[in-house]
C-alpha positions as CSV (number, residue, x, y, z in Angstrom):
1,X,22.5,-23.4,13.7
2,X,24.8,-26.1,14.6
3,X,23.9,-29.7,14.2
4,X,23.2,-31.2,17.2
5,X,20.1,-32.4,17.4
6,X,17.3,-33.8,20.4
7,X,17.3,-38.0,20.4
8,X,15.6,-40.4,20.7
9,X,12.4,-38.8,21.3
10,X,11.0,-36.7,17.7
11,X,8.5,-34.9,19.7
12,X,10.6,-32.2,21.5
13,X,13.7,-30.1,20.6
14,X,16.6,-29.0,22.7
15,X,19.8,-26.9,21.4
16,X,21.4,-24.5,23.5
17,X,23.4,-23.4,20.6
18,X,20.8,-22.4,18.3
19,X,20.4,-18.6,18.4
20,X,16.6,-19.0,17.5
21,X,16.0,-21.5,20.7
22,X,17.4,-19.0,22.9
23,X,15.6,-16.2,21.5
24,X,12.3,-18.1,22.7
25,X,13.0,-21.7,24.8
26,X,9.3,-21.7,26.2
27,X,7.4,-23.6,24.1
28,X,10.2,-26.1,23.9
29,X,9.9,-26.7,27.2
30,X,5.7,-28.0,26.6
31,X,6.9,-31.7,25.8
32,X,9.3,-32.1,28.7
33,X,5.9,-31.5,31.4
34,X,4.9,-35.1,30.0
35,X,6.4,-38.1,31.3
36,X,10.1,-38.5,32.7
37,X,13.1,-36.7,32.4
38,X,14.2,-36.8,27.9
39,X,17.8,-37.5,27.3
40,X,19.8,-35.5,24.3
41,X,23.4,-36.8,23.1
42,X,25.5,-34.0,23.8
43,X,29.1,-36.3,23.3
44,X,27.4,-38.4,26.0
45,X,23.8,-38.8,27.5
46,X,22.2,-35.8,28.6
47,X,19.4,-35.6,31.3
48,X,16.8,-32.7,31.1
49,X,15.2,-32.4,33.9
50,X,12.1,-29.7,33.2
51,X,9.4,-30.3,35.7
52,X,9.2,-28.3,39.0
53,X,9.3,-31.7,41.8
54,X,11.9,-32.7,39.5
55,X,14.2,-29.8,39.2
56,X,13.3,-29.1,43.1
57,X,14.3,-33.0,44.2
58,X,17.9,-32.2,42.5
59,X,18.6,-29.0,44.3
60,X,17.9,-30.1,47.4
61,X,19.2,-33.3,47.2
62,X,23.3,-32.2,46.7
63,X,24.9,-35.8,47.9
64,X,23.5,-37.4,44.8
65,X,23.4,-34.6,42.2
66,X,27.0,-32.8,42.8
67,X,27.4,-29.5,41.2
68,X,31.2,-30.3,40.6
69,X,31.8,-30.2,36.9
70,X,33.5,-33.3,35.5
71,X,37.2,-33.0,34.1
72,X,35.6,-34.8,31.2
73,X,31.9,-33.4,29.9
74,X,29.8,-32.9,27.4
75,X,30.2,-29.4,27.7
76,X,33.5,-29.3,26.5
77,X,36.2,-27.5,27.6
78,X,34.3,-24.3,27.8
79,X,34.4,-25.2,31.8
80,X,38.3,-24.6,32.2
81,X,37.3,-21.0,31.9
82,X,37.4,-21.0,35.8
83,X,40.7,-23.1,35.9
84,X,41.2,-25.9,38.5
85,X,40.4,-24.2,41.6
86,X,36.6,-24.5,43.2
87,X,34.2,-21.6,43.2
88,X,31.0,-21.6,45.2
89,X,29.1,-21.8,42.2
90,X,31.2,-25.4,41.3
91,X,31.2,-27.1,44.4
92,X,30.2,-29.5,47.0
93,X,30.1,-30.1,50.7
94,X,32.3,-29.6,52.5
95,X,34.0,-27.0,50.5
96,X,31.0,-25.8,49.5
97,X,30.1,-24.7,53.1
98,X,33.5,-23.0,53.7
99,X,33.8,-20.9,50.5
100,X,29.7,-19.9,51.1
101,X,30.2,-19.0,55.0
102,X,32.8,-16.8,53.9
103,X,31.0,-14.6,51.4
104,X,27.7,-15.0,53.2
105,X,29.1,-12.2,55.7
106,X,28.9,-9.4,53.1
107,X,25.5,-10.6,51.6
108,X,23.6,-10.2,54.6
109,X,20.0,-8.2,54.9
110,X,21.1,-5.7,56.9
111,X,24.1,-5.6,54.3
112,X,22.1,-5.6,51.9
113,X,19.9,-2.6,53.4
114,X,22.9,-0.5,53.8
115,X,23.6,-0.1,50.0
116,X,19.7,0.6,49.0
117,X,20.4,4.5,49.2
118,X,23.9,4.1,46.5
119,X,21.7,2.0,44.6
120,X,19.4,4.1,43.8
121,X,22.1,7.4,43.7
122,X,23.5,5.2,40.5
123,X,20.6,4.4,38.9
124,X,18.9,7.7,39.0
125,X,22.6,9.2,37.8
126,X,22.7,6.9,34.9
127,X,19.0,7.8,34.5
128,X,20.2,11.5,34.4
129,X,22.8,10.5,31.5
130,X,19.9,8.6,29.5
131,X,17.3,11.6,29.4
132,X,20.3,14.0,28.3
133,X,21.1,12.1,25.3
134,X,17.2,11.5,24.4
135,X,17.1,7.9,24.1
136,X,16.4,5.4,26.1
137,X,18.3,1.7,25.5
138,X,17.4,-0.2,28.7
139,X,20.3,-2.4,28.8
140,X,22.5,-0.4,27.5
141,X,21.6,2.7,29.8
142,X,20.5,1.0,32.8
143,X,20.8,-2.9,32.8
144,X,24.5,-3.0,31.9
145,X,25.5,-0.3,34.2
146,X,23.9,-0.5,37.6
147,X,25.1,-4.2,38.3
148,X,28.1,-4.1,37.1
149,X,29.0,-0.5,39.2
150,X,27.4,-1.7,42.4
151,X,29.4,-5.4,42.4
152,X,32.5,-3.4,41.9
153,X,32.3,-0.9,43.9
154,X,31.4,-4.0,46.6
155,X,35.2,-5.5,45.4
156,X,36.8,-1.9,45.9
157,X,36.9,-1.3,41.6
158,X,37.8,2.0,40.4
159,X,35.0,3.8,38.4
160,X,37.0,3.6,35.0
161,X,37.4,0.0,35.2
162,X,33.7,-0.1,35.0
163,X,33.8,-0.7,30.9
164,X,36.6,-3.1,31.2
165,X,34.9,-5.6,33.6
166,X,31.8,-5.7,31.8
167,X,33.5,-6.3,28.8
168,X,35.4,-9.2,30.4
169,X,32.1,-10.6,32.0
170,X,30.5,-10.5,28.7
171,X,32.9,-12.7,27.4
172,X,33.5,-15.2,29.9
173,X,29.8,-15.3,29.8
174,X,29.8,-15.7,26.1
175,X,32.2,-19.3,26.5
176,X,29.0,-21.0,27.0
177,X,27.5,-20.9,23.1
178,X,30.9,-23.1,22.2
179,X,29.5,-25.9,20.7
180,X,30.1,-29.5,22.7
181,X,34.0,-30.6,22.0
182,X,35.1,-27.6,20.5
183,X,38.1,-25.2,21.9
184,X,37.2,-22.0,23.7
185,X,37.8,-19.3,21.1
186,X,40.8,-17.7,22.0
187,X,39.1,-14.0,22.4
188,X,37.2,-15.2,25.4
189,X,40.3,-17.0,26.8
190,X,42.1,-13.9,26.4
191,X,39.3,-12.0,28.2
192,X,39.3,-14.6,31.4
193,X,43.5,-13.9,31.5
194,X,43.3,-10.2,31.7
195,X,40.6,-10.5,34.1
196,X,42.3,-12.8,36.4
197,X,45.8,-10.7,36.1
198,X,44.0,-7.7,37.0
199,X,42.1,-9.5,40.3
200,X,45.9,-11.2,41.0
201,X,47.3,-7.9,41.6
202,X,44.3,-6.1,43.3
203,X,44.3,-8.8,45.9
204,X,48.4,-8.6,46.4
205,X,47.6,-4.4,47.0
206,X,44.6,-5.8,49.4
207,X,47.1,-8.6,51.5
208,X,49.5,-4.8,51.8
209,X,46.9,-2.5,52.3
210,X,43.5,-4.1,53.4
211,X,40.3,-1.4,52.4
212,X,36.8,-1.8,53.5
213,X,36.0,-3.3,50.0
214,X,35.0,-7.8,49.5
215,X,38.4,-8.5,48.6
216,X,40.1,-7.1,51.3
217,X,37.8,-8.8,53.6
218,X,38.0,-12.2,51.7
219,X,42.1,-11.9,52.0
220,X,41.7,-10.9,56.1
221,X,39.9,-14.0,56.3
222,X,41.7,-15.2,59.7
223,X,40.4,-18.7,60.5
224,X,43.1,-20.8,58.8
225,X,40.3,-23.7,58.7
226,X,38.3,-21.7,56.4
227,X,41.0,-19.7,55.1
228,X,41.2,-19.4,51.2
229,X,43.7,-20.5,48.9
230,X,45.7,-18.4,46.8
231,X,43.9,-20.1,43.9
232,X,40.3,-19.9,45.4
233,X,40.6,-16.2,46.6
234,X,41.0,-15.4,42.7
235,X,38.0,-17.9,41.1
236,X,35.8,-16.6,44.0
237,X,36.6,-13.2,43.4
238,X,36.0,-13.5,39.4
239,X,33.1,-15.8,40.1
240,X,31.1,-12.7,42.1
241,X,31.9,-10.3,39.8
242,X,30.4,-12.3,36.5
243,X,27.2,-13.6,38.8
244,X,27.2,-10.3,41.0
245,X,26.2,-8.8,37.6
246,X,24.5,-10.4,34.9
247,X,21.7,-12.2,36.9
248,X,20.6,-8.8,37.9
249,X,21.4,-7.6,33.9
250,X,19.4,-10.2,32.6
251,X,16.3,-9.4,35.5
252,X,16.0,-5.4,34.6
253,X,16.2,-6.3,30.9
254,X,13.6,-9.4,30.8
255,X,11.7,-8.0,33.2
256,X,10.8,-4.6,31.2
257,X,10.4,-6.8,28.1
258,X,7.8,-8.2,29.7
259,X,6.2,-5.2,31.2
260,X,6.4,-3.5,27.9
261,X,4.5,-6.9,26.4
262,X,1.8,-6.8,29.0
263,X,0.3,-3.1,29.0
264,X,-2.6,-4.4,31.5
265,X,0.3,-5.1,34.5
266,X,2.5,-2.3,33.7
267,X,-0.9,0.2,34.2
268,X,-1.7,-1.8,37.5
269,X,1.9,-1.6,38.5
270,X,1.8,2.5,37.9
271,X,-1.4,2.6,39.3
272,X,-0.7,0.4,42.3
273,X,3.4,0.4,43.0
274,X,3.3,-1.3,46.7
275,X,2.9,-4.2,44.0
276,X,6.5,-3.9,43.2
277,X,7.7,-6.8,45.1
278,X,5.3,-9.5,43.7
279,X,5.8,-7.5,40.5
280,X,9.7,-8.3,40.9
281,X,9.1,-11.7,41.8
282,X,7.1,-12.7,38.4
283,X,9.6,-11.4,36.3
284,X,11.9,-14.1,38.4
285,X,9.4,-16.3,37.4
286,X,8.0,-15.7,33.7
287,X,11.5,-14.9,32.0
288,X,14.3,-15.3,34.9
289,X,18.0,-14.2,34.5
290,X,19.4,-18.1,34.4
291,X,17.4,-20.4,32.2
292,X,19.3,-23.5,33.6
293,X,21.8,-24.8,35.8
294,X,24.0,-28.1,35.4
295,X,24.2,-31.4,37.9
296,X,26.0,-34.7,37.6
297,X,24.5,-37.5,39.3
298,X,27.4,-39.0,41.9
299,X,25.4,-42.7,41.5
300,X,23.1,-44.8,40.3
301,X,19.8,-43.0,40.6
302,X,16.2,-42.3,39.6
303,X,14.8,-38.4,38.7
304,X,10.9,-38.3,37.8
305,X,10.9,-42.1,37.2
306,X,13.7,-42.4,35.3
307,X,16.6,-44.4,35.6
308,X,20.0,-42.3,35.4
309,X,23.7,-44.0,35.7
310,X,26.2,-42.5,37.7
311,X,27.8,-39.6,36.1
312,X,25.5,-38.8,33.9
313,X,24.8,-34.9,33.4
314,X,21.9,-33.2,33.5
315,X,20.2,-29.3,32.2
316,X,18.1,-28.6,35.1
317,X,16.3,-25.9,33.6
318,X,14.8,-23.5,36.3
319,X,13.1,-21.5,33.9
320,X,10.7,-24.5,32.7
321,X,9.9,-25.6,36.5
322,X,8.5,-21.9,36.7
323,X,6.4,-22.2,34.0
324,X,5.3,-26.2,34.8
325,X,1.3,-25.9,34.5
326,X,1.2,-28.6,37.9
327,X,2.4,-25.8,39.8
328,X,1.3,-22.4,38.3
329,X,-2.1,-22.2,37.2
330,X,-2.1,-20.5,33.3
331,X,2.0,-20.4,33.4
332,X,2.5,-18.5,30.0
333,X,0.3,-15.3,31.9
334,X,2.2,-12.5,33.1
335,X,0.5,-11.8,36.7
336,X,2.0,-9.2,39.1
337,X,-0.4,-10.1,41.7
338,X,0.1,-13.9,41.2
339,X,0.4,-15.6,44.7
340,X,1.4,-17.9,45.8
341,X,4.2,-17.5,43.5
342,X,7.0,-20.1,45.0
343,X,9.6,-20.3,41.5
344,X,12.6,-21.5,41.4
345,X,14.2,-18.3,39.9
346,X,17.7,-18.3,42.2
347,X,17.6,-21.8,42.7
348,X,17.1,-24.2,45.5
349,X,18.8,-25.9,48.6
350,X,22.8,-25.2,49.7
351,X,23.1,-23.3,46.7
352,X,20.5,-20.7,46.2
353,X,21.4,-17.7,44.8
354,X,23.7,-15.8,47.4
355,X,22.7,-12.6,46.0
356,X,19.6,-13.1,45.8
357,X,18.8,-10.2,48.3
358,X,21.0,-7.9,46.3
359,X,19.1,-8.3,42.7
360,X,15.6,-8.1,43.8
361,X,16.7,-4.8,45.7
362,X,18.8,-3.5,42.6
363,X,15.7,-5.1,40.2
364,X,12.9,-2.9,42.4
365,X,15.2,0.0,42.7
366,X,15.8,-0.1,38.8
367,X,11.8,-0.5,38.0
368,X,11.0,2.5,40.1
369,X,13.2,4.6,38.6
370,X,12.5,3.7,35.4
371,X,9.2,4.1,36.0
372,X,9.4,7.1,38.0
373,X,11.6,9.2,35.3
374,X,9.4,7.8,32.5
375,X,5.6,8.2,32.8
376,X,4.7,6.8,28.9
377,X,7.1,3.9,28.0
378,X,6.6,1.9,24.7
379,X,9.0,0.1,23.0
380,X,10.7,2.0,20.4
381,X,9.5,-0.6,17.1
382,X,7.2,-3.3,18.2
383,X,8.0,-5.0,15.4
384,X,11.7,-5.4,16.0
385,X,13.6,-9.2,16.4
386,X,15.3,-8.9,19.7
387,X,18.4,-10.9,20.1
388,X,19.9,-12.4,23.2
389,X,23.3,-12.2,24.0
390,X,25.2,-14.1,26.3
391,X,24.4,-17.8,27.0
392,X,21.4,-20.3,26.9
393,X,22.4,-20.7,31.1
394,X,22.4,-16.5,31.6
395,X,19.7,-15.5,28.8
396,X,20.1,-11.9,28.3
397,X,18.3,-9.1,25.6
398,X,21.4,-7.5,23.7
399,X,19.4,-4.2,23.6
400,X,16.0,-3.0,24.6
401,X,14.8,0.1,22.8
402,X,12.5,2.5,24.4
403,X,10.1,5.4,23.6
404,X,10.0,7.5,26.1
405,X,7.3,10.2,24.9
């Protein structure tokens, strides 16, 4: 565990870097409902911004809360992972509305729509490969896979890169449990290079010999107004491959956790399955694939009644707005039939969740399945300490074990 620690305030504590707080953040969370905003020293002050009108005031307010990362952070350099040119994820108007128009085009519904029937081809393949081997890991099996093959088969990726990129994303994933100030280790560094040589060359091939594939498309783009550069074509093109497939990871994985944790809605869901869709939408809630997100504020401002200085930083954590009691009546319950049900899961404003479309249709295609193939699902040792991979931002199960009999 390392040693920083929450201050001022002695009745809360926040640390991202503790393996045990990202095993379970929730009842962390309970202090920050009550009063304004905390502040931890991370290098500098550090605004956490927990409850729901809160985190929702930031995200939709983008002129004073910029999602630009600072060349100097608290964060460390762990943000150079995605070099110097601006990603979608990393940016504000009006480069923000250029890089998102030009994505936008392949994340459509009626896009979206049109890969349902692969979707579910891959899952119920890798499904095929589970049963014949007679165990069932979910993330291994299923969570890991289906993502990470759909994404790439969206960028035009051969089949046996499929290990290689997932390896890559799980590192570049993992830069985010470097502790504040120190140096990216020099595995994940290396994982980031080989990923953006590969991408460099695969989008030379695509300027050559355009496919139907993303990156062909993102090259073609013809407006030179909104035309990308050689440096944003390649951070874009990394950027929806990591969040392409570890929100939807982190979904399928949290979201059976949870199923498996509450016998009651897993029976209803069986007994009931037109409830998928609210079913997929409180998984978002109770345990969602991104935990956080991070904003600097661009002046002088106030957040919840407090006072914040320009530049400060600030955790806005998604996953405590969707469990802020003001909102959600009896947050901590796992309800599939829970409406209204308005979280803040893929975020809010000019930057929710591109995909968003894509995960809940690769989430309900995975539950079905699942549920489908596997009509008595337990977890394989009750009694076993699961352990999250990944970061405290994308909070994902390393494995989840399953009985299937």
């Amino acid at each position: 565990m390392s040693e920083i620690q929450a201050a001022p305030a002695q009745d809360f504590y926040f640390n991202p870097w503790d393996e045990a707080f990202r095993a379970n953040p929730y009842p962390h969370y309970l202090p920050l409902y009550n009063g304004a905003p905390r502040t931890i020293d991370l290098l500098a002050p550090v605004a956490l911004v927990a409850r729901y009108a809160d985190v929702k005031s930031v995200l939709l307010d983008a002129a004073t809360f910029s999602s630009v990362l600072p060349t100097e952070n608290a964060l460390g350099d762990q943000n150079d992972i995605l070099a110097d040119a601006p990603t979608v994820l990393q940016s504000d108007p009006p480069v923000h509305t250029r890089l998102r128009r030009l994505v936008s085009r392949d994340f459509t519904p009626r896009r979206i729509r049109e890969l349902e029937p692969r979707i579910r081809q891959i899952a119920k393949e890798l499904l095929d490969r589970a049963s014949a081997k007679g165990s069932f890991d979910v993330m291994a099996d299923l969570a890991n896979p289906l993502p990470v093959m759909v994404i790439a088969e969206m960028l035009g990726v051969p089949p046996e890169m499929y290990p290689r990129f997932k390896h890559w994303s799980d590192k570049v994933v993992e830069s985010d449990n470097t502790l504040p100030g120190m140096p990216i280790p020099d595995d994940i560094k290396t994982a980031f290079k080989e990923l953006s040589d590969y991408f460099a060359v695969q989008i030379e091939l695509r300027r050559k010999t355009p496919g139907p594939d993303l990156v062909s498309a993102l090259v073609a783009a013809h407006d030179t107004a909104e035309a990308l550069s050689a440096g944003e074509l390649l951070q874009f093109v990394v950027l929806l491959l990591l969040a392409g497939n570890e929100t939807t990871t982190n979904l399928i994985g949290n979201g059976m956790l949870a199923l498996m944790r509450h016998r009651d809605q897993l029976e209803l869901l069986r007994k009931t399955p037109s409830l998928l869709g609210g079913a997929i939408e409180e998984m978002l809630r109770y345990d969602g694939p991104v935990q956080s997100t991070f904003r600097t504020a661009t002046r002088d401002c106030e957040v919840g009644g407090k006072p914040l200085a320009a530049k400060t930083g600030m955790f806005v954590i998604l996953a405590a707005a969707n469990r802020d009691p003001a909102i959600f009546a009896s947050p901590e319950r796992f309800d599939i039939t829970r409406s209204p049900n308005d979280h803040v899961a893929f975020g809010e404003g000019i930057h929710f969740c591109i995909g968003a479309g894509l995960a809940r249709l690769e989430g309900a295609v995975a539950f079905s399945a699942m549920l489908e193939r596997y009509p008595h699902l337990e977890l394989a040792d009750p009694g076993a300490v699961l352990k999250y991979k990944g970061s405290y931002f994308l909070r994902g199960l390393e494995h989840l074990n399953l009985a299937t009999d």
